[in-house]
C-alpha positions in Angstrom: -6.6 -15.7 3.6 -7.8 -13.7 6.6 -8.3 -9.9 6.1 -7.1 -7.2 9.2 -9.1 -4.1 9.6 -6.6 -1.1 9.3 -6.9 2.4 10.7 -5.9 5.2 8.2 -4.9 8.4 8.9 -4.8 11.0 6.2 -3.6 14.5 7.0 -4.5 17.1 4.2 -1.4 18.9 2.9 -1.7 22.7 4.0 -4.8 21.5 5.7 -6.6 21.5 2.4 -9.2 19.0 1.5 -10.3 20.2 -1.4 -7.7 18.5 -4.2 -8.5 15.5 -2.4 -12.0 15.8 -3.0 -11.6 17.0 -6.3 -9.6 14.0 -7.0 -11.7 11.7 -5.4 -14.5 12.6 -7.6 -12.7 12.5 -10.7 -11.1 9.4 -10.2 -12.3 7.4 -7.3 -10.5 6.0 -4.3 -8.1 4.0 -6.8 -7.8 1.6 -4.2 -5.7 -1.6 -5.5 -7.9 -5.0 -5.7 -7.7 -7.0 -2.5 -7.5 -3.7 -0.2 -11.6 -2.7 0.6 -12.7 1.1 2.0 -14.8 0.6 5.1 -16.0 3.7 6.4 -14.5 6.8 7.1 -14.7 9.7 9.2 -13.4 13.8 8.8 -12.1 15.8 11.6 -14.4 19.0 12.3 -11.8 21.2 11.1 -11.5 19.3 8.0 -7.8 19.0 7.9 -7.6 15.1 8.3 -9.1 12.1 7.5 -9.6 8.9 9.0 -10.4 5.6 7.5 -10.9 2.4 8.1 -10.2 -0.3 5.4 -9.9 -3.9 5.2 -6.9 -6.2 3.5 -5.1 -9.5 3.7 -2.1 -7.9 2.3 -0.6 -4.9 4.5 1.6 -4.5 0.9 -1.2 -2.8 -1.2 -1.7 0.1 1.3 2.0 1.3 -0.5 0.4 1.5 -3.9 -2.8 3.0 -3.1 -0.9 5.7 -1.0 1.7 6.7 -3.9 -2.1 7.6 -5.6 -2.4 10.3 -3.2 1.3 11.6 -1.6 0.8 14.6 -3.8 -2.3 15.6 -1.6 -1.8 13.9 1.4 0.2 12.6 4.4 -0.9 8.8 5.1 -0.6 6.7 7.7 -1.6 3.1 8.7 -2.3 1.4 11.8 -3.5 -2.5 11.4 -6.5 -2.5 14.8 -8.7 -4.9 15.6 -12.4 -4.0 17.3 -12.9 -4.1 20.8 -15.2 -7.0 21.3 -14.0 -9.1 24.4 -10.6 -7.7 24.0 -10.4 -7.8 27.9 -10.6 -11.9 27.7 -8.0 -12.0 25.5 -5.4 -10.7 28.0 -5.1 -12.1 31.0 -3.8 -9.3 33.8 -0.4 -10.6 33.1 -0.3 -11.0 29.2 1.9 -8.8 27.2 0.5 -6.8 24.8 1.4 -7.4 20.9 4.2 -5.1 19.5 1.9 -2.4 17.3 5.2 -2.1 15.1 5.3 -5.9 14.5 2.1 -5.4 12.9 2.9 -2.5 10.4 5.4 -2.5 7.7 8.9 -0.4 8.1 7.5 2.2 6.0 4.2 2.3 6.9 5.7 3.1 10.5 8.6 5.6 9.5 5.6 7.6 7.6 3.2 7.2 10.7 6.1 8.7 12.8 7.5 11.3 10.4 3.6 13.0 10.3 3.3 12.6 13.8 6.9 14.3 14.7 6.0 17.4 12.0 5.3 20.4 13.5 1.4 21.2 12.7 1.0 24.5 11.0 -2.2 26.5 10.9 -4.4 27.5 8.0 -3.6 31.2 9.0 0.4 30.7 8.5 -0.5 29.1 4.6 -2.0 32.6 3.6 
């Protein structure tokens, strides 16, 4: 079975990476067998995450995210990298549909953090 590459998106609740951490140490990344971490990467104000992990089966994103829903607002966008990209559309291709790609929840929850209103660390106080 072929494996997709799959951007995450983790927004810290309240901004608050911390329990994450916390959890993350005590626990590990409880990451389902058949879905593989492949680096990651934490916004300079340290409010979101973003990761990139690996899977043949878009399904076991929805287990390992119920692990963290407590701490976190997740997202997941199935990508691809950008080697010769530009050969494989010709000037009058169509693009793929990015919400063929990603399960119905996956995409409500993508659009439902996206749509929130951001609040700032100062309003939490």
């Amino acid at each position: 079975m072929t494996t997709s590459l799959y951007m995450v998106i983790e927004k810290f609740h309240g901004g608050d990476p911390v329990p994450v951490y916390r959890r993350f140490r005590e626990r590990g990344r409880m990451t389902p067998d058949g879905l593989r971490y492949v680096s990651s990467w934490v916004s300079t104000d340290f409010s979101c995450c973003y990761q990139l992990m690996e899977s043949a089966d878009p399904v076991l994103f929805e287990s390992w995210i119920a692990n963290w829903k407590d701490l976190a607002q997740m997202a997941c966008l199935q990508v691809q990298r950008p080697l010769n990209i530009g050969a494989r559309f010709s000037a009058n291709a169509r693009m793929p549909s990015v919400a063929s790609s990603v399960s119905k929840q996956m995409f409500c929850a993508m659009v439902s953090i996206w749509s929130a209103p951001r609040r700032s660390r100062s309003s939490l106080a």
